[in-house]
MARBA-3410 file (N, C-alpha, C, O; in Angstrom, 1 decimal):
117
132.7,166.3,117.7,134.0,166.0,117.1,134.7,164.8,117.7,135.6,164.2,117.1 ~ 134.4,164.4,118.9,135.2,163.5,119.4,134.8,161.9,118.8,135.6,161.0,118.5 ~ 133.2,162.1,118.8,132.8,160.9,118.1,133.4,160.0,117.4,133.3,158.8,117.4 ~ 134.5,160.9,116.5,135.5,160.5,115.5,136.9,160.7,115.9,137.9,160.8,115.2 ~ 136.7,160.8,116.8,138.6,161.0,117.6,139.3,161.8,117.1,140.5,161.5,117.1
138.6,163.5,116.3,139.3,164.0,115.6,139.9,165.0,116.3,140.6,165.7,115.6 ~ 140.0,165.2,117.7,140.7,166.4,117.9,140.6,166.3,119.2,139.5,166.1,119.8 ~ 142.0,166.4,120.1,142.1,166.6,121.7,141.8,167.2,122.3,141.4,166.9,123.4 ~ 141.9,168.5,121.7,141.4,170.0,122.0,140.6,171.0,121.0,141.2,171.4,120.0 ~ 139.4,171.5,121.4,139.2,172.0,120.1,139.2,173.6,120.8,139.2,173.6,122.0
139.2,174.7,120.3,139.4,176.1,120.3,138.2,176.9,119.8,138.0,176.6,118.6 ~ 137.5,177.6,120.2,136.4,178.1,119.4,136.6,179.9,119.2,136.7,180.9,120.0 ~ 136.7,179.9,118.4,136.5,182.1,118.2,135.3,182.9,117.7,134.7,182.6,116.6 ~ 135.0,183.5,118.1,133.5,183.8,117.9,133.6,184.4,117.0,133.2,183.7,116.1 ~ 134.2,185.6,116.3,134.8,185.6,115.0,136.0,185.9,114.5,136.9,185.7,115.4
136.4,186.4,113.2,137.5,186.3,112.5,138.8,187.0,113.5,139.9,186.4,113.7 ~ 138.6,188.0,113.9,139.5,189.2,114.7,139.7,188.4,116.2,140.7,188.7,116.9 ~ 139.0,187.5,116.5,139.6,186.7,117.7,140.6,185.8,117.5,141.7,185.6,118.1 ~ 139.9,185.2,116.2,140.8,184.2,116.2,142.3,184.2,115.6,143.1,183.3,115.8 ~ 142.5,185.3,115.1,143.2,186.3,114.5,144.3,186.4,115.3,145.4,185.9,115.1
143.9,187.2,116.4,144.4,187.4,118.0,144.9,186.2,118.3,146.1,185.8,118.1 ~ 144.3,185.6,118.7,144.4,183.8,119.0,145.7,183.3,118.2,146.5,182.9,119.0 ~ 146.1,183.1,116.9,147.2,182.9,116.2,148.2,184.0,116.6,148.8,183.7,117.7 ~ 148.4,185.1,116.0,149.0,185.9,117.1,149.9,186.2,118.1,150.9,186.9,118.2 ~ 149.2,185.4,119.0,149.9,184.8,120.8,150.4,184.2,120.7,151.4,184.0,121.3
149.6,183.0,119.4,150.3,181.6,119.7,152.1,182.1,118.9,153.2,181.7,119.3 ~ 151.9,182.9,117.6,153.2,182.9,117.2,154.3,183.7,118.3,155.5,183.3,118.6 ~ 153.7,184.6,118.5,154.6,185.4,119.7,155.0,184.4,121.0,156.2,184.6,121.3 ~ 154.4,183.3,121.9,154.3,183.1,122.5,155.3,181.3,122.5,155.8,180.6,123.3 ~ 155.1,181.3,120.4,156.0,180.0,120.7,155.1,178.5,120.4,155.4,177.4,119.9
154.0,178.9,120.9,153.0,177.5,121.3,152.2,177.6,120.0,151.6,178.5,119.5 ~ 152.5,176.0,119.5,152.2,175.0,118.6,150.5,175.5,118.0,149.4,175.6,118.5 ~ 150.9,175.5,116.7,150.0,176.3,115.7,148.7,175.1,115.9,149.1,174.0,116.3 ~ 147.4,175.3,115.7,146.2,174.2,115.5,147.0,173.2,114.6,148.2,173.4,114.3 ~ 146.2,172.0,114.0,146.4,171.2,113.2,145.1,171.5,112.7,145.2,170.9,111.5
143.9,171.9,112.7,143.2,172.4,112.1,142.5,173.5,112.1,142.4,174.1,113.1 ~ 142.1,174.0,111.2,141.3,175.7,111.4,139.7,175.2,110.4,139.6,174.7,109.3 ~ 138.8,175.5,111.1,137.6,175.8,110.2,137.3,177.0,109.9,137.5,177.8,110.9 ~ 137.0,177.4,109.2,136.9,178.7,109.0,135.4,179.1,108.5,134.9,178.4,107.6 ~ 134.7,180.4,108.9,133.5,180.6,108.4,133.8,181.7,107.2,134.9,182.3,107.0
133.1,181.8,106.6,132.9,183.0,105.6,132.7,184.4,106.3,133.4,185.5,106.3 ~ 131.4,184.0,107.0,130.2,185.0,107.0,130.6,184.7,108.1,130.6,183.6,108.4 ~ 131.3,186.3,109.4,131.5,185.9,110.6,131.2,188.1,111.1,131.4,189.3,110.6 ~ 131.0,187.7,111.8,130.6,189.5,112.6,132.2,189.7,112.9,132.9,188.8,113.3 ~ 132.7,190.9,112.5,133.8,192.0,112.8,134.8,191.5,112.2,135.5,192.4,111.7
135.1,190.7,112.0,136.1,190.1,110.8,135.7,188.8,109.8,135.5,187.7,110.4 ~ 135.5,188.9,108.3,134.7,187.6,107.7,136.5,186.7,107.3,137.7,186.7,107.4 ~ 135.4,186.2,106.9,137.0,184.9,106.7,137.5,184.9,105.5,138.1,183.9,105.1 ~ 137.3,186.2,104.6,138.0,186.5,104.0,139.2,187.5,104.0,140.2,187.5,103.2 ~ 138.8,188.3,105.1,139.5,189.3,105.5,140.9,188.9,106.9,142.1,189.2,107.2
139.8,188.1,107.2,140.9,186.6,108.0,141.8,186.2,107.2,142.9,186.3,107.9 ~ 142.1,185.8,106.0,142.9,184.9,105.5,143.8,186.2,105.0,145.1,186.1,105.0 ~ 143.2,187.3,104.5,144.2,188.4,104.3,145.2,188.9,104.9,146.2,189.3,104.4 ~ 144.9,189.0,106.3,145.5,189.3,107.6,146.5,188.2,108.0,147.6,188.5,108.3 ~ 145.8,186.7,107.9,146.9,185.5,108.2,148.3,185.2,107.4,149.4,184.8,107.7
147.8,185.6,106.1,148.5,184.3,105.0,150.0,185.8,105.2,151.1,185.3,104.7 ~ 150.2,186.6,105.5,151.5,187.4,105.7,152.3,186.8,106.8,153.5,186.5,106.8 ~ 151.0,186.8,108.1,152.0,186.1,109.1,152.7,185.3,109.5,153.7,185.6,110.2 ~ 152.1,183.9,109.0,152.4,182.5,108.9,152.7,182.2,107.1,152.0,181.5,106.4 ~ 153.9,182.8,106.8,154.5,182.0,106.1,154.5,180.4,105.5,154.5,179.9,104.4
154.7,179.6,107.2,154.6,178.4,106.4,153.3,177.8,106.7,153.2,176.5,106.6 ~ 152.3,178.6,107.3,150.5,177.8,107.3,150.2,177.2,106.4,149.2,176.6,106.5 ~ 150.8,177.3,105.5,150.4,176.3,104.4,150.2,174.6,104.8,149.3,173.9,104.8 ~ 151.9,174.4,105.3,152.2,173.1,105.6,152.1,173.1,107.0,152.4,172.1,107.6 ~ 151.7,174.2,107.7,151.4,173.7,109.1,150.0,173.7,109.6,149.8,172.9,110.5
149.3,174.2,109.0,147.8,174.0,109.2,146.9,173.5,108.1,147.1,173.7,106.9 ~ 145.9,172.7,108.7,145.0,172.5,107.7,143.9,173.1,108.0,143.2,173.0,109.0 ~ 143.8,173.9,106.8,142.5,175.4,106.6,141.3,174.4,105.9,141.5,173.7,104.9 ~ 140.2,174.7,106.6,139.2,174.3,106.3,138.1,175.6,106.2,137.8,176.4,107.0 ~ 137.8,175.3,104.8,136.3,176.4,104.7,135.1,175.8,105.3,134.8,174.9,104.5
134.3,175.8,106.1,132.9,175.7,106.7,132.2,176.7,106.6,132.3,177.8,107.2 ~ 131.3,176.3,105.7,129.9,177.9,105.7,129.2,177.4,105.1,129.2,176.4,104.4 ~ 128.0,178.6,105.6,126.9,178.2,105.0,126.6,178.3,103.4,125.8,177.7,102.8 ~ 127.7,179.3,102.8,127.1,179.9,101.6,127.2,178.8,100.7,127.8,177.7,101.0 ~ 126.6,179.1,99.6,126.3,178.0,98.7,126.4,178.9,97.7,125.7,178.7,96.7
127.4,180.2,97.6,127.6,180.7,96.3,128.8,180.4,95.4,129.9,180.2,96.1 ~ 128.9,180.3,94.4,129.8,179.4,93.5,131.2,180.6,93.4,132.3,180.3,93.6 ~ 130.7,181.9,93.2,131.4,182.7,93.3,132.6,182.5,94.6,133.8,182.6,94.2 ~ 132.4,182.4,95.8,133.1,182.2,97.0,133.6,180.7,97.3,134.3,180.3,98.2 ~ 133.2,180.1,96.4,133.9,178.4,96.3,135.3,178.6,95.0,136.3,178.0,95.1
135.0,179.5,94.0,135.9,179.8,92.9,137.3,181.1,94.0,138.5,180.8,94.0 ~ 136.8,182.1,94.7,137.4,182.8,95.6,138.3,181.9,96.1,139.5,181.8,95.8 ~ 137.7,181.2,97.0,138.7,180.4,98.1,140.1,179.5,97.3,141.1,179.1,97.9 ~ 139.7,179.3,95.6,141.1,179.0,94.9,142.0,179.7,94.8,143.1,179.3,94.3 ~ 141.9,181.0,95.3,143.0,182.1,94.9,143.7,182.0,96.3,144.6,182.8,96.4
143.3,180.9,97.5,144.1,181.4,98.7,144.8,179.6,98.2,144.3,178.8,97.4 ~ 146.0,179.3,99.1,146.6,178.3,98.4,146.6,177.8,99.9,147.0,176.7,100.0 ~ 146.2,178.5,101.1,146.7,177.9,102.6,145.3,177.4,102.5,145.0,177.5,103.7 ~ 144.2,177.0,101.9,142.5,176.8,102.2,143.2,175.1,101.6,144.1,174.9,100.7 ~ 142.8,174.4,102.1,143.2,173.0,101.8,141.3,172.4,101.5,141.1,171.4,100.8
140.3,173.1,102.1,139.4,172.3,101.6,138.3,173.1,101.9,138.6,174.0,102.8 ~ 136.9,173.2,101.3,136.1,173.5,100.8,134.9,173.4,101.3,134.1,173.3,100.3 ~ 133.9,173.3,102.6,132.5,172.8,102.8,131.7,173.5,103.3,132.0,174.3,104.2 ~ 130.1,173.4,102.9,129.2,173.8,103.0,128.4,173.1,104.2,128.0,171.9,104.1 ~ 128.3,173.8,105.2,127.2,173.2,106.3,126.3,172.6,105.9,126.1,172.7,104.7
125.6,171.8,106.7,125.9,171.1,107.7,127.5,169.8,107.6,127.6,168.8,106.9 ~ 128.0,170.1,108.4,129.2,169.2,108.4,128.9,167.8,108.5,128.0,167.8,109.3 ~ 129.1,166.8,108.3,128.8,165.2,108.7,129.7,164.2,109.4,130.8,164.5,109.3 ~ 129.5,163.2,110.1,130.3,162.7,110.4,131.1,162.0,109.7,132.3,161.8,110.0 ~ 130.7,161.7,108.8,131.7,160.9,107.3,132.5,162.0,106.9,133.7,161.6,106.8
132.2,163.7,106.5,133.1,164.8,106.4,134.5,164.7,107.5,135.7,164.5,107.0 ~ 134.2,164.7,108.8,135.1,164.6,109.7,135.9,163.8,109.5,137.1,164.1,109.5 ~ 135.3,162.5,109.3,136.4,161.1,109.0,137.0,161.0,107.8,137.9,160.3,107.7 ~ 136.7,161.7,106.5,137.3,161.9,105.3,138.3,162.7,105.5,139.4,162.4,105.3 ~ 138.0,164.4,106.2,139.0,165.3,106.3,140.3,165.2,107.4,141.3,165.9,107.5
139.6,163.6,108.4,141.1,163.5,109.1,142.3,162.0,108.5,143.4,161.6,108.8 ~ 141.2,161.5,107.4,142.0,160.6,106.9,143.0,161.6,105.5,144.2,161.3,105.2 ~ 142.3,162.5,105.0,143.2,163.6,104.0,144.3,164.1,105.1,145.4,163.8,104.7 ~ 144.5,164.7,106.1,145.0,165.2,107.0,146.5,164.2,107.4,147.6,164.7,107.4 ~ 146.0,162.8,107.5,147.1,161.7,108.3,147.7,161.8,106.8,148.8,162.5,106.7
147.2,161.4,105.8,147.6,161.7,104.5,148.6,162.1,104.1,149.6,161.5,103.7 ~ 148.4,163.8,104.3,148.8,164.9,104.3,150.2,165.1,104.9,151.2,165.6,104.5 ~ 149.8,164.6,105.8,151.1,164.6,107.1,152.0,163.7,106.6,153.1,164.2,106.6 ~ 151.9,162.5,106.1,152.0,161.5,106.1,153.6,161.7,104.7,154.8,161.3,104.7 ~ 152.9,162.2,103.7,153.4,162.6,102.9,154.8,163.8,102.5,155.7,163.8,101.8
154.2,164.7,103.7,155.0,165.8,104.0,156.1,165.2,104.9,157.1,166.0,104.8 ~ 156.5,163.9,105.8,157.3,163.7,106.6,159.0,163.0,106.1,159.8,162.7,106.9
END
């Protein structure tokens, strides 16, 4: 990721219920939400749909404070149509990720920001 100067620090959660946790602290604790989230589908002990069920109560305004990214492997159309019904998912991708992906989703991102300010 740095290749593309996309991110200072990156955070990794092995699955959904960590990262879960991980937001969580951060709201209890005060300290500054990601500027990005990838998120998997298909993840062991919590999937990332059950993730987003759990989040989107918490964080009220994750909408405009994070940018939610879908990353998975699936290539079912059914769970590309799913992820419309969540409004905090800002974008949509099927692995493998590319470096052109990264540099598009942080030029949408400056965008983003850009617009919201």
């Amino acid at each position: 990721m740095d290749i593309c100067s996309f991110a200072d620090e990156i955070i990794a959660c092995e699955n959904g219920q960590k990262g879960l946790d991980w937001l969580k602290n951060c709201l209890l604790s005060g300290e500054q939400l990601p500027d990005f989230i990838f998120l998997d589908i298909n993840m062991p002990i919590m999937n990332g749909w059950d993730f987003l069920e759990e989040v989107t109560p918490l964080f009220p305004d994750f909408k405009t404070q994070v940018y939610l990214i879908i990353l998975s492997s699936t290539v079912n159309q059914a769970d590309f149509e799913k992820s419309k019904a969540y409004p905090i998912i800002k974008e949509f991708f099927t692995k493998p990720i590319t470096l052109e992906m990264f540099i598009e989703l942080k030029n949408r991102w400056v965008e983003s920001n850009s617009s919201n300010s």
